[in-house]
ROGUTOR-354392 format. One record per residue (C-alpha): residue number from 1; residue in three letters; z, x, y. Coordinates in pm, whole numbers, plus 50000, padded with zeros to 5 digits. Layout:
REM residues N
<NUM, "ala", <Z, X, Y>>
...
//
This chain:
REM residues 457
<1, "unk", <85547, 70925, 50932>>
<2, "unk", <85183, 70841, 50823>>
<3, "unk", <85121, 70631, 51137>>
<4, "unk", <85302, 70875, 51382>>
<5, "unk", <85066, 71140, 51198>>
<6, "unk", <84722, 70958, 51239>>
<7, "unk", <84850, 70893, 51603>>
<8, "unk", <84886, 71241, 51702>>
<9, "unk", <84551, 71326, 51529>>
<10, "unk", <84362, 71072, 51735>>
<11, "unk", <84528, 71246, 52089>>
<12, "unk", <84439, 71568, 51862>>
<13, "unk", <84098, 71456, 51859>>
<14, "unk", <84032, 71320, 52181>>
<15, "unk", <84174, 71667, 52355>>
<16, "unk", <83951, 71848, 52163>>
<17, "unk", <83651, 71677, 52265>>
<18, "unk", <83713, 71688, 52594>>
<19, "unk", <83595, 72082, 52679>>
<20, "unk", <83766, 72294, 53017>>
<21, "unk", <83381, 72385, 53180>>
<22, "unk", <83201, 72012, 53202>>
<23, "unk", <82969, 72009, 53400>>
<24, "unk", <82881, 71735, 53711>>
<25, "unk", <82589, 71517, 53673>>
<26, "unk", <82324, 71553, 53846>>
<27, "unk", <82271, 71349, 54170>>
<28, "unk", <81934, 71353, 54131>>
<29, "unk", <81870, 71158, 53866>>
<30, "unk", <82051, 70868, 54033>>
<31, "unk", <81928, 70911, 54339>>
<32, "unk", <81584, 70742, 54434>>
<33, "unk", <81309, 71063, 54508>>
<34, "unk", <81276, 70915, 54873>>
<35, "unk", <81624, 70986, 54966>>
<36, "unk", <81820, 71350, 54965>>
<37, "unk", <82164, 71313, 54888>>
<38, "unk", <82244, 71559, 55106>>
<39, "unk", <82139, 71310, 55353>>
<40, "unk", <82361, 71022, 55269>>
<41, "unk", <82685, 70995, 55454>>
<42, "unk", <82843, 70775, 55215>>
<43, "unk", <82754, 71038, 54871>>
<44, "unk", <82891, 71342, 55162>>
<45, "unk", <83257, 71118, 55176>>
<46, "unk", <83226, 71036, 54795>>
<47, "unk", <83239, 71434, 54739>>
<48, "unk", <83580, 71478, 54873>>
<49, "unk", <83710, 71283, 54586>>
<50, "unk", <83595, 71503, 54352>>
<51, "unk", <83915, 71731, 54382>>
<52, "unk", <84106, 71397, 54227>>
<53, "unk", <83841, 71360, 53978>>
<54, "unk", <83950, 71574, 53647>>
<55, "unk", <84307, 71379, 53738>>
<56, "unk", <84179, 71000, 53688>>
<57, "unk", <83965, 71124, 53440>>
<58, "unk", <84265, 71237, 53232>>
<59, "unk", <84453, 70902, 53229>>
<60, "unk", <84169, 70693, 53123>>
<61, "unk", <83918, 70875, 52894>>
<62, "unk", <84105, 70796, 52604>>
<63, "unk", <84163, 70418, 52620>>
<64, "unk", <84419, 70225, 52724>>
<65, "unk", <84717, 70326, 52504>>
<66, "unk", <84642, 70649, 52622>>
<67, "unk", <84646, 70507, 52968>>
<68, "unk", <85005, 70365, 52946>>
<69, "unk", <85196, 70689, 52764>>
<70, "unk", <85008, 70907, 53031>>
<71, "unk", <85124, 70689, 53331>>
<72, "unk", <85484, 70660, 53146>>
<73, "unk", <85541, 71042, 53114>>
<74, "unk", <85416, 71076, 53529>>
<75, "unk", <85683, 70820, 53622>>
<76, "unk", <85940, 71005, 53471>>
<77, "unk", <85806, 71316, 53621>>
<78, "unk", <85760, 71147, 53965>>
<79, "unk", <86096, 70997, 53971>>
<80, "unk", <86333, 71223, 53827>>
<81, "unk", <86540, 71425, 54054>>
<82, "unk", <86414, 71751, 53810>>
<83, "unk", <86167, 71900, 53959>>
<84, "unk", <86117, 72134, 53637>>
<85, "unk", <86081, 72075, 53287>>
<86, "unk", <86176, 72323, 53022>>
<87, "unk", <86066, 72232, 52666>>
<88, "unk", <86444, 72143, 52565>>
<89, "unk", <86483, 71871, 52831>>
<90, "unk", <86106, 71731, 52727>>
<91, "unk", <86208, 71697, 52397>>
<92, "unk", <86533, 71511, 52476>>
<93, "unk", <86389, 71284, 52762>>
<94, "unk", <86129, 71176, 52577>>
<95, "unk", <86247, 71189, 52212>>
<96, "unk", <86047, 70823, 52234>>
<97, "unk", <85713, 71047, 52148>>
<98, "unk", <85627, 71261, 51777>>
<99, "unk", <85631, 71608, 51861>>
<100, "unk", <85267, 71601, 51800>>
<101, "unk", <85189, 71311, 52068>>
<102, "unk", <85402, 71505, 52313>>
<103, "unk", <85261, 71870, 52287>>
<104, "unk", <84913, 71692, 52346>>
<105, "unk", <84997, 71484, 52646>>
<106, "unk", <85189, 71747, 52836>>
<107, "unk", <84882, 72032, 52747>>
<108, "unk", <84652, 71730, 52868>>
<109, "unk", <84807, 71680, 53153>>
<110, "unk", <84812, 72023, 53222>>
<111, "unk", <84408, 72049, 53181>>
<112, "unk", <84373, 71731, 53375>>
<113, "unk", <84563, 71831, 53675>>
<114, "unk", <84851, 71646, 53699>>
<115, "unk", <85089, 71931, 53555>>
<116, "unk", <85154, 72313, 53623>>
<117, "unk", <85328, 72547, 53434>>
<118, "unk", <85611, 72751, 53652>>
<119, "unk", <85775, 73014, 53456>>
<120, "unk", <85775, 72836, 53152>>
<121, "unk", <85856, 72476, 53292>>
<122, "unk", <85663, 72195, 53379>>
<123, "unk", <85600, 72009, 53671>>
<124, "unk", <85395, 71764, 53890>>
<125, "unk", <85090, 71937, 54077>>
<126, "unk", <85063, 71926, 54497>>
<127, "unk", <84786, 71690, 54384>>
<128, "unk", <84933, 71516, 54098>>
<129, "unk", <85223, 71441, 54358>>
<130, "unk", <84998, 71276, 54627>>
<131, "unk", <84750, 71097, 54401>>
<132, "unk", <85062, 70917, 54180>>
<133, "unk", <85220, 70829, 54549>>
<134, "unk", <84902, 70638, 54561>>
<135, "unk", <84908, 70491, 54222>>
<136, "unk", <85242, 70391, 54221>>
<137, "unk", <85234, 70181, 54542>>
<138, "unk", <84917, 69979, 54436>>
<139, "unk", <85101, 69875, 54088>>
<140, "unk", <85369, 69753, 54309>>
<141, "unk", <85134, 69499, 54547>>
<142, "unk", <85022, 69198, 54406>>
<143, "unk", <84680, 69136, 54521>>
<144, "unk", <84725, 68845, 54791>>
<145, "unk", <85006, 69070, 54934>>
<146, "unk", <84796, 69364, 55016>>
<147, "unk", <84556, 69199, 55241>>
<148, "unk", <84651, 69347, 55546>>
<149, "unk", <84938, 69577, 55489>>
<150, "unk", <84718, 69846, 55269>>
<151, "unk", <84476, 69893, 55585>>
<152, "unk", <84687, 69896, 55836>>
<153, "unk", <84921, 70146, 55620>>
<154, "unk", <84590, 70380, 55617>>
<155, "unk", <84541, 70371, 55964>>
<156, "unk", <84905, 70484, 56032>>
<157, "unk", <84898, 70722, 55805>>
<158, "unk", <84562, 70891, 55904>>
<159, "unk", <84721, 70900, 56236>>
<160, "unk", <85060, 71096, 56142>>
<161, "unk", <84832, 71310, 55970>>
<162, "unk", <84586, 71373, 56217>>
<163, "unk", <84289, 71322, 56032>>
<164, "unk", <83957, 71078, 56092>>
<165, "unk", <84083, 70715, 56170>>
<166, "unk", <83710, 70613, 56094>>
<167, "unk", <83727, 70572, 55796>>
<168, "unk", <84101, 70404, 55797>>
<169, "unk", <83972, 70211, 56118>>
<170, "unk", <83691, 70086, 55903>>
<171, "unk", <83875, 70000, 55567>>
<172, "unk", <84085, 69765, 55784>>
<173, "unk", <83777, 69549, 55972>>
<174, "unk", <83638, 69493, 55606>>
<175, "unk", <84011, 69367, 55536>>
<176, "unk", <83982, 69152, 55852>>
<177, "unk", <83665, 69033, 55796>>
<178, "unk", <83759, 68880, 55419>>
<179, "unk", <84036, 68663, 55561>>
<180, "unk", <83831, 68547, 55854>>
<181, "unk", <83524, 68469, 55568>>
<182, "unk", <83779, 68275, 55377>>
<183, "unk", <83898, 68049, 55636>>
<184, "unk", <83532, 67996, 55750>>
<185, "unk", <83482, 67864, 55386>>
<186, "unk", <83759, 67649, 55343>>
<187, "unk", <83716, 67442, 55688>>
<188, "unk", <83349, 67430, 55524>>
<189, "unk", <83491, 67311, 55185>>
<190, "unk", <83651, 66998, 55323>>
<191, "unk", <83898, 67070, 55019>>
<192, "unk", <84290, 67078, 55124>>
<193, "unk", <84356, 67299, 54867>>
<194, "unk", <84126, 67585, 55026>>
<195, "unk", <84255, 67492, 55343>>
<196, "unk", <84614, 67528, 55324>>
<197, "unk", <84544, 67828, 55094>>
<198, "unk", <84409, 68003, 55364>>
<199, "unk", <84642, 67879, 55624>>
<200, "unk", <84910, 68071, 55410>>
<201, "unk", <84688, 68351, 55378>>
<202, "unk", <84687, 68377, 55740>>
<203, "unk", <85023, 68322, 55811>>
<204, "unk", <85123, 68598, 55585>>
<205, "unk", <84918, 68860, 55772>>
<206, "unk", <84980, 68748, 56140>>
<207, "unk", <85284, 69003, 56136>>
<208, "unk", <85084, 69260, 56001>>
<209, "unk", <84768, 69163, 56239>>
<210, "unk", <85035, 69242, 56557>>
<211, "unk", <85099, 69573, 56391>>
<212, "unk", <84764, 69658, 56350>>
<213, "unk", <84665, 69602, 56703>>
<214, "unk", <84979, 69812, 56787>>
<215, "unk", <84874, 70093, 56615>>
<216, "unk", <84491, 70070, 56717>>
<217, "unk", <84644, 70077, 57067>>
<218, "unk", <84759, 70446, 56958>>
<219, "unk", <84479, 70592, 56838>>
<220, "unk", <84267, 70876, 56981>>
<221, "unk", <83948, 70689, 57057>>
<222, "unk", <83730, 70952, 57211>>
<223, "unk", <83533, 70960, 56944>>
<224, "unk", <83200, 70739, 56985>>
<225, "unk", <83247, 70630, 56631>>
<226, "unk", <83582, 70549, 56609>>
<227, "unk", <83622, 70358, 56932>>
<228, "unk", <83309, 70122, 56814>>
<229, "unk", <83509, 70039, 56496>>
<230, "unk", <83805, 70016, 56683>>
<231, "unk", <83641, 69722, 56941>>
<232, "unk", <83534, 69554, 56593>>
<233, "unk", <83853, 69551, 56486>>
<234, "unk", <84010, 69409, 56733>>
<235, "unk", <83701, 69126, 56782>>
<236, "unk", <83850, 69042, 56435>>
<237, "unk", <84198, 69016, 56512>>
<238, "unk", <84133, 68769, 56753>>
<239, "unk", <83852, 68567, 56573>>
<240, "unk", <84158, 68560, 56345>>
<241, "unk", <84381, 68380, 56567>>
<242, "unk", <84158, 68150, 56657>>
<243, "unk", <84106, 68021, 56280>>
<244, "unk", <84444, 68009, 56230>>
<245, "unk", <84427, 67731, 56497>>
<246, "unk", <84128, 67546, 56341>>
<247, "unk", <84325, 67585, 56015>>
<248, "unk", <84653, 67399, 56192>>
<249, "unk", <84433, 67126, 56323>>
<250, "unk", <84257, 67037, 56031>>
<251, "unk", <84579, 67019, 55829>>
<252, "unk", <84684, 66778, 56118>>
<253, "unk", <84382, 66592, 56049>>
<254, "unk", <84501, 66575, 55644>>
<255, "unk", <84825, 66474, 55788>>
<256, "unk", <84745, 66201, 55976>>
<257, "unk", <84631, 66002, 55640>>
<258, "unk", <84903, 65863, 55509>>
<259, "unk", <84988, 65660, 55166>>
<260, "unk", <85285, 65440, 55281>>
<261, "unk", <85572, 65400, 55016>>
<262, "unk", <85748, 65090, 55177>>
<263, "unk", <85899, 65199, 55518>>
<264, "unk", <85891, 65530, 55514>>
<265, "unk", <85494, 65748, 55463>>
<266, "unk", <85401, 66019, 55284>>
<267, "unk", <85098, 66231, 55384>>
<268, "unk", <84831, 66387, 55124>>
<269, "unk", <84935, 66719, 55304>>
<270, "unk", <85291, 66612, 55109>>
<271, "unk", <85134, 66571, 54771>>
<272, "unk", <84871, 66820, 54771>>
<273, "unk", <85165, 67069, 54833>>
<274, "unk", <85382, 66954, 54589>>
<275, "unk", <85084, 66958, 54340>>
<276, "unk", <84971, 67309, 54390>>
<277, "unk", <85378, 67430, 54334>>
<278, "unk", <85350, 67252, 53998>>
<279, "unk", <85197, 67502, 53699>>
<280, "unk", <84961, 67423, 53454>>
<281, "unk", <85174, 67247, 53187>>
<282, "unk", <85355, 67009, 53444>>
<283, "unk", <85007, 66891, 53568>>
<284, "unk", <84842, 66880, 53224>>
<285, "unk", <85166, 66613, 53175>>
<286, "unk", <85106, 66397, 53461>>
<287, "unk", <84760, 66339, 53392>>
<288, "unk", <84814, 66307, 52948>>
<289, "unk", <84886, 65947, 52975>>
<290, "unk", <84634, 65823, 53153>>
<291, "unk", <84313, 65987, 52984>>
<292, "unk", <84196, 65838, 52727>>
<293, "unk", <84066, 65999, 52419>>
<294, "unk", <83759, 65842, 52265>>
<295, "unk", <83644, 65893, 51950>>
<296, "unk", <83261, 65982, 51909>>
<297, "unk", <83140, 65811, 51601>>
<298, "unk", <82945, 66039, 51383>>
<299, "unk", <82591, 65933, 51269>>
<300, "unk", <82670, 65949, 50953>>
<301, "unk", <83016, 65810, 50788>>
<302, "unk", <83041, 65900, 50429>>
<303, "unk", <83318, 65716, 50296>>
<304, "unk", <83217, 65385, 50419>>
<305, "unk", <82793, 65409, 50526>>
<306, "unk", <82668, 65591, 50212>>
<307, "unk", <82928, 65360, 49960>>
<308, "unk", <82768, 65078, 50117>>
<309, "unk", <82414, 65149, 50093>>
<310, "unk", <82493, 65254, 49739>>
<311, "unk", <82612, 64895, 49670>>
<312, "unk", <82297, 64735, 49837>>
<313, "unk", <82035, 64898, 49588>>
<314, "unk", <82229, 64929, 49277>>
<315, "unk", <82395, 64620, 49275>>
<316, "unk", <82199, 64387, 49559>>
<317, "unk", <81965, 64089, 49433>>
<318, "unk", <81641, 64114, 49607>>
<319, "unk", <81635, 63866, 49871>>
<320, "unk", <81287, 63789, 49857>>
<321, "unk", <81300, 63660, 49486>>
<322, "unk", <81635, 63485, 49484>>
<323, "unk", <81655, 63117, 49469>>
<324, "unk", <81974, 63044, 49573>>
<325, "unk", <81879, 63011, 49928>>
<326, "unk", <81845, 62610, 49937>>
<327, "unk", <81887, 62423, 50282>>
<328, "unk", <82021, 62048, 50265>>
<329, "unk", <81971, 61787, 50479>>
<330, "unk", <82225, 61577, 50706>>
<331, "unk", <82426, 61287, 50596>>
<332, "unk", <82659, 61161, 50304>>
<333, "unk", <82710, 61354, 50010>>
<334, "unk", <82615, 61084, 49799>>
<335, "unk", <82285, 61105, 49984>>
<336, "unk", <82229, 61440, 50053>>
<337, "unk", <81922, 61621, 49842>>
<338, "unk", <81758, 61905, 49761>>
<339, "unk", <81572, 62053, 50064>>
<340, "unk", <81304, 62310, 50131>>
<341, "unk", <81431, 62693, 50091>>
<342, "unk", <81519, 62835, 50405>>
<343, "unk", <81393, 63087, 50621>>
<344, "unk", <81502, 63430, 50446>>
<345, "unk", <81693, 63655, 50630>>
<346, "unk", <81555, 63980, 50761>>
<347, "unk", <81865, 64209, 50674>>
<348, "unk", <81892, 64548, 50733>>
<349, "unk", <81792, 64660, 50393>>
<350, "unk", <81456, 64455, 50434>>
<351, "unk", <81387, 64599, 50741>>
<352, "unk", <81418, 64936, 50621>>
<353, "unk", <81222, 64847, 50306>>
<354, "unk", <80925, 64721, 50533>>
<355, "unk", <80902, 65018, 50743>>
<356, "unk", <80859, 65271, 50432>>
<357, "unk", <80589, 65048, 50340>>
<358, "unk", <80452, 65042, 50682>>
<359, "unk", <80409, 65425, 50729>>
<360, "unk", <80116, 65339, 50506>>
<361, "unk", <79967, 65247, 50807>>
<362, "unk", <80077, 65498, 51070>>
<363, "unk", <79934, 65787, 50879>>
<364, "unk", <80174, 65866, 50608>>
<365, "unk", <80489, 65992, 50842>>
<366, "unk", <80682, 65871, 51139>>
<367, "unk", <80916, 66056, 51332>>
<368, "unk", <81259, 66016, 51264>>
<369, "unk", <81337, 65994, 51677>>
<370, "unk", <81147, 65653, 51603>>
<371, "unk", <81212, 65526, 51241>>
<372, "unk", <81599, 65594, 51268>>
<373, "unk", <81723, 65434, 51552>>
<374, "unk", <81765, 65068, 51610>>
<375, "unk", <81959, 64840, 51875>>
<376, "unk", <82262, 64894, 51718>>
<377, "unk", <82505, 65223, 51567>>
<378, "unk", <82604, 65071, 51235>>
<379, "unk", <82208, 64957, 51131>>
<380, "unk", <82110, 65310, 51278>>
<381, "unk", <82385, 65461, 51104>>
<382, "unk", <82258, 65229, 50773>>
<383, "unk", <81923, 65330, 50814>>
<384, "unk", <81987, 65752, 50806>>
<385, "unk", <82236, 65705, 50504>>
<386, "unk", <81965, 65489, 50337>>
<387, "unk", <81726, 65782, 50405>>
<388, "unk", <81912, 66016, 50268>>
<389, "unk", <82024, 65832, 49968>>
<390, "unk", <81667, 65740, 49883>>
<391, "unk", <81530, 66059, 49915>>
<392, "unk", <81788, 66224, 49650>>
<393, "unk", <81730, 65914, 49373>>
<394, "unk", <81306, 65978, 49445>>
<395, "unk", <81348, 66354, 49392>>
<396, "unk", <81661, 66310, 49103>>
<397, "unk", <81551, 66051, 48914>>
<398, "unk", <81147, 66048, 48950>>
<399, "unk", <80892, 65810, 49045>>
<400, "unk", <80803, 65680, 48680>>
<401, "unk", <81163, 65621, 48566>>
<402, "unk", <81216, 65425, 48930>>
<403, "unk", <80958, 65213, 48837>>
<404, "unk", <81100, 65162, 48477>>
<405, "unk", <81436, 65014, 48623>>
<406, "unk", <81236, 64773, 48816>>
<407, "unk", <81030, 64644, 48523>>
<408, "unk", <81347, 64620, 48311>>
<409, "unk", <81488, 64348, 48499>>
<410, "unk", <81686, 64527, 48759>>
<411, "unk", <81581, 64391, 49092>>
<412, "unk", <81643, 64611, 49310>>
<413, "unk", <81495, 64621, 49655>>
<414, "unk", <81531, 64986, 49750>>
<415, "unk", <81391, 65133, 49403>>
<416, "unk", <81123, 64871, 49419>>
<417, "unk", <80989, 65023, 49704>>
<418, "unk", <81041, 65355, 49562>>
<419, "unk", <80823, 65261, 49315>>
<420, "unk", <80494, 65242, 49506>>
<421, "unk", <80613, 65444, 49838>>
<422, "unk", <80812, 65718, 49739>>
<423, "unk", <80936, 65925, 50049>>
<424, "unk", <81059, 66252, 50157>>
<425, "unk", <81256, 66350, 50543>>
<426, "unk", <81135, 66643, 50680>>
<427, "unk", <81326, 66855, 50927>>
<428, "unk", <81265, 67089, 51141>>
<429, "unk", <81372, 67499, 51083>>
<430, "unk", <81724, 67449, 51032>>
<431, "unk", <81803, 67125, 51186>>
<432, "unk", <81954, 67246, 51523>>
<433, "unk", <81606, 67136, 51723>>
<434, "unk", <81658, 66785, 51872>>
<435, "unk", <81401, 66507, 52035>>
<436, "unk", <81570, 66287, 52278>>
<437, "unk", <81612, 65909, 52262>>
<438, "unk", <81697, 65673, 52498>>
<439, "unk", <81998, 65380, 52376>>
<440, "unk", <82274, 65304, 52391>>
<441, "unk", <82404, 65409, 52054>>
<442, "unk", <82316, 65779, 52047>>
<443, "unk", <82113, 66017, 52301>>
<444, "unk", <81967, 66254, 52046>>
<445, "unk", <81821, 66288, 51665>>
<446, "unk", <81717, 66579, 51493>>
<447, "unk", <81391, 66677, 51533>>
<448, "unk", <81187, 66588, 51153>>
<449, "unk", <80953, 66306, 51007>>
<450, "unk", <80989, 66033, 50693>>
<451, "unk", <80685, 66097, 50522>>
<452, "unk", <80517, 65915, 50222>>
<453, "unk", <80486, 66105, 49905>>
<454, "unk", <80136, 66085, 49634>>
<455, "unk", <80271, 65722, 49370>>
<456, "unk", <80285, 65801, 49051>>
<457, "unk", <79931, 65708, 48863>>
//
């Protein structure tokens, strides 16, 4: 009861704002100063509408809810064989409404247009009749069905009338003229999709192209106007014909390739058919098993980069100090001796080490599009989680107490460094600006600098 309440307030509401005297706009202020719209044909046939306009207003001023209860109630209105309503036989026919929600539709309604009150019963307008008539039948035509038949329906009718078939005559060369456009564009397309698309498209309006021409035939062309729409009509019809022809020949020319499949061939006209019969899903199938998914690697992996690069400066001998590295010459054990040391290794830690000394020498800073990457992901990768890891134990633990753990014995190659060259990354506003690079690992870094930070005294 709460809901149905708050429902019929809102229709309440709405009603309510919507006063009996509003007036027009004015034309002039849409209207540029150098034109009178008294002047403009096309404003002059707009006007005629405006009888119809207090009726579409009423079914969509209030939202789309709205929308669908008023169209609801004018269906049963439309297609009941009652052609008045007492309040009794509202009630009971639609009992689906509160009795607040169904005294405001029916009084809207009523205000709008659509509904008259005769002796204390309700029924459709002259208006209301002819404008849901309208309504009803476009709801009922999907669009690719209503190419033709819509046009050519207006023409007929505005001739069993007896009114203009200008404007009728006029509505159906624009209809024309977007299914001739779309053939032009397919041939143009070289796709067979588009093509045989608008080969159907064509074939589905030929019979209502002959019954167009048929009922131009019987028109009352006196008129200056409507005989010069009429001959551009008809140009149409036959420019129509004609690319239905180029249509059939360049699905022949589709045709004509064939994949063979032993003795027998089938053409790409075959395939591209069967294809576009197939929905979404059953394509999306076809094609799962033979895309691959890659995985992108992430810059930064923190379970198994940062762990690592923990390891190397808590727990790594420095290289350049050790004395294990002893080469040994060739021959018999009983022979061999002692050699000279060997050529140290350059590891990734090192290198790293020697370019946060270096900055000394590039100004204090280098940008990280230039200090990060390297040949390869997992040193470039090394090199970012070494960054960050070095930064936090600078800024954590202090310079002085860095240097402390490397006079106490703990060689450590990282803190070393730390020691003397203490370092900070810098990035830019919030990290989303980016500075291209060129490799193979990654295509991109964030836009920032490593720069050195005052030693300790």
């Amino acid at each position: 009861m709460v809901i149905a309440a708050q429902q019929s307030h809102e229709l309440l509401s709405a009603e309510q704002d919507a006063p009996d005297d509003l007036l027009p706009d004015e034309l002039s202020a849409l209207i540029s100063a150098d034109f009178d719209p008294a002047t403009l044909p096309a404003l002059q046939a707009a006007q005629s509408g405006m009888a119809y306009f207090t009726l579409l207003r009423d079914l969509v001023r209030l939202g789309e809810s709205h929308f669908v209860v008023r169209l609801a109630v004018l269906t049963e209105f439309a297609s009941s064989d009652r052609t008045r309503w007492d309040a009794e036989i509202l009630a009971r026919h639609f009992a689906w409404l509160t009795n607040e929600a169904r005294t405001i539709v029916m009084k809207s309604l009523r205000k709008g247009g659509w509904l008259e009150m005769i002796e204390g019963c309700h029924r459709l307008t002259d208006r209301g009749e002819a404008l849901y008539a309208v309504i009803s039948r476009v709801l009922g035509i999907e669009p690719q069905e209503g190419d033709l038949a819509l046009g050519v329906l207006n023409v007929e009718l505005s001739r069993d009338l007896g009114h203009e078939a200008t404007p009728a005559l006029r509505h159906l060369h624009h209809n024309l003229r977007r299914i001739v456009d779309s053939a032009e564009q397919a041939v143009r397309s070289h796709s067979e999709v588009r093509v045989l698309q608008a080969r159907d498209r064509i074939d589905r309006n030929l019979a209502w192209a002959r019954r167009a021409r048929t009922c131009v035939e019987g028109l009352d062309l006196s008129e200056d106007a409507s005989y010069r729409v009429a001959q551009d009509v008809g140009a149409s019809l036959a420019e129509l014909h004609q690319w239905q022809a180029v249509l059939q020949r360049a699905i022949g020319d589709l045709s004509a390739k064939r994949i063979q499949l032993g003795r027998s061939g089938l053409s790409l006209t075959d395939v591209t058919a069967f294809l576009m019969r197939c929905d979404l899903e059953t394509l999306a199938d076809f094609g799962r098993p033979l895309v691959s998914q890659p995985i992108a690697p992430l810059f930064a992996i923190a379970d198994n980069l940062l762990s690592e690069s923990e390891y190397e400066f808590t727990m790594g001998a420095d290289r350049s100090e050790s004395d294990y590295a002893v080469g040994w010459a060739d021959g018999p054990p009983q022979e061999s001796f002692a050699g000279a040391l060997e050529i140290e290794e350059f590891t990734a830690l090192d290198k790293f080490v020697a370019d946060i000394k270096a900055l000394q020498e590039k100004g204090g800073s280098q940008k990280l599009a230039t200090f990060v990457p390297r040949r390869s992901w997992a040193e470039s990768a090394y090199r970012l989680s070494l960054l960050a890891l070095g930064e936090s134990m600078a800024s954590a633990t202090g310079v002085a107490e860095i240097a402390a753990a490397d006079v106490s014995g703990e060689d450590v190659a990282l803190p070393s460094a730390l020691a003397s060259l203490p370092f900070e990354v810098v990035v830019a506003g919030n990290g989303a600006d980016k500075d291209r690079i060129f490799t193979e690992m990654a295509s991109e870094v964030s836009r920032g600098v490593v720069r050195l930070l005052a030693a300790a005294g």
